[in-house]
ROLUM-986963 format. One record per residue (C-alpha): x, y, z; residue in three letters. Coordinates in steps of 0.5 Angstrom, whole numbers, padded with zeros to 4 digits, always signed. Each point is the difference from the previous one (the first is absolute). Example, Ala and Ser with C-alpha at 12.3 -4.5 7.8 and 13.67 -1.06 7.14 Angstrom:
2
+0025-0009+0016ALA/+0002+0007-0002SER/
% end
This chain:
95
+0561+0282+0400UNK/-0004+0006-0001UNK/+0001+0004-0007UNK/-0001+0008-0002UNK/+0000+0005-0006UNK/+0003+0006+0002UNK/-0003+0005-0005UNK/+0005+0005-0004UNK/-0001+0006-0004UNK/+0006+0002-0005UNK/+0002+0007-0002UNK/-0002-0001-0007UNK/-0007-0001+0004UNK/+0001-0008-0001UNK/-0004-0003+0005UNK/+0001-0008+0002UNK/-0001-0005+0005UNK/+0006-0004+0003UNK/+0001-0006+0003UNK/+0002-0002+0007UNK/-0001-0007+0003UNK/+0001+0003+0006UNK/-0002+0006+0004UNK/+0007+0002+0001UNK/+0000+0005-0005UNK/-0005+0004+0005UNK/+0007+0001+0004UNK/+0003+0003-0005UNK/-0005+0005-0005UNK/-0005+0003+0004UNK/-0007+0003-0005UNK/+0000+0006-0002UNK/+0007+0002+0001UNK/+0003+0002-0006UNK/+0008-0003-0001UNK/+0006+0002-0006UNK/+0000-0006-0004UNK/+0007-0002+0003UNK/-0002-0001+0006UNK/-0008-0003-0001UNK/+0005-0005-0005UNK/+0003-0002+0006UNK/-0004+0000+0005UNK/-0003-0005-0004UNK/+0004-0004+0000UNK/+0002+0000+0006UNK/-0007-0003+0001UNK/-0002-0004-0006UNK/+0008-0003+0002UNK/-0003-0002+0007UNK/-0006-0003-0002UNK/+0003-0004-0005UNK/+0004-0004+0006UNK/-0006+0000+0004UNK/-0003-0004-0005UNK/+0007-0004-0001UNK/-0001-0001+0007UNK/-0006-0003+0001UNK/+0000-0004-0007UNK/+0007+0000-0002UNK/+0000+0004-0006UNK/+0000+0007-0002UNK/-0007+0003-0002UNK/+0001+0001-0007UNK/-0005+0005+0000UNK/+0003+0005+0005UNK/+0007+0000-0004UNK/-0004+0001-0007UNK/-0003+0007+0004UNK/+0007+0001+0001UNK/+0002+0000-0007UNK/-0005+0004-0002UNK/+0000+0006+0005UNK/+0008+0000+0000UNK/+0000+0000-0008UNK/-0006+0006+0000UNK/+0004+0004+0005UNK/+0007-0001-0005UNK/-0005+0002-0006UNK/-0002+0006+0005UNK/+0007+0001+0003UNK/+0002+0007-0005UNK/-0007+0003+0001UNK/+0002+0005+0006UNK/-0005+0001+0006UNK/-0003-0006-0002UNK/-0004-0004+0005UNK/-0005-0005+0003UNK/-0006+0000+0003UNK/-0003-0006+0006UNK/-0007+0001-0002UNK/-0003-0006+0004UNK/+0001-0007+0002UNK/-0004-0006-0001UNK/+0000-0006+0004UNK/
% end
């Protein structure tokens, strides 16, 4: 199964790596599009929630990993969730 990390920068300027055991997060984030933290928290876990099954799927247990990330973007998008205008930006994939 092909993995990937999906490049971010938050507004405060905090830069991160995230996750993915698949390639569906191409699906839903595209580089160099910038999202309200709301909707970037979303579509992540739209795609980090597919992933997951896929890998469910294929070795009949979630991937552990992608459903951390998860945990993590959705707890700095509620850190951030007061802060008006605040979004984030795709800077790149790696796979």
């Amino acid at each position: 199964m092909p993995e990937m990390r999906f490049h971010v920068r938050w507004p405060d300027g905090l830069r991160e790596a995230c996750y993915s055991p698949s390639l569906v997060v191409k699906e839903h984030l595209a580089i160099g599009e910038t999202y309200e933290v709301a909707e970037f928290a979303a579509r992540s876990r739209t795609a980090l929630t597919i992933a997951s099954e896929r890998v469910e799927a294929r070795y009949g247990f979630p991937c552990s990993l992608a459903l951390g990330q998860l945990a993590r973007i959705e707890a700095r998008a509620t850190a951030l969730a007061a802060t008006p205008d605040a979004r984030v930006t795709v800077e790149a994939f790696e796979e």
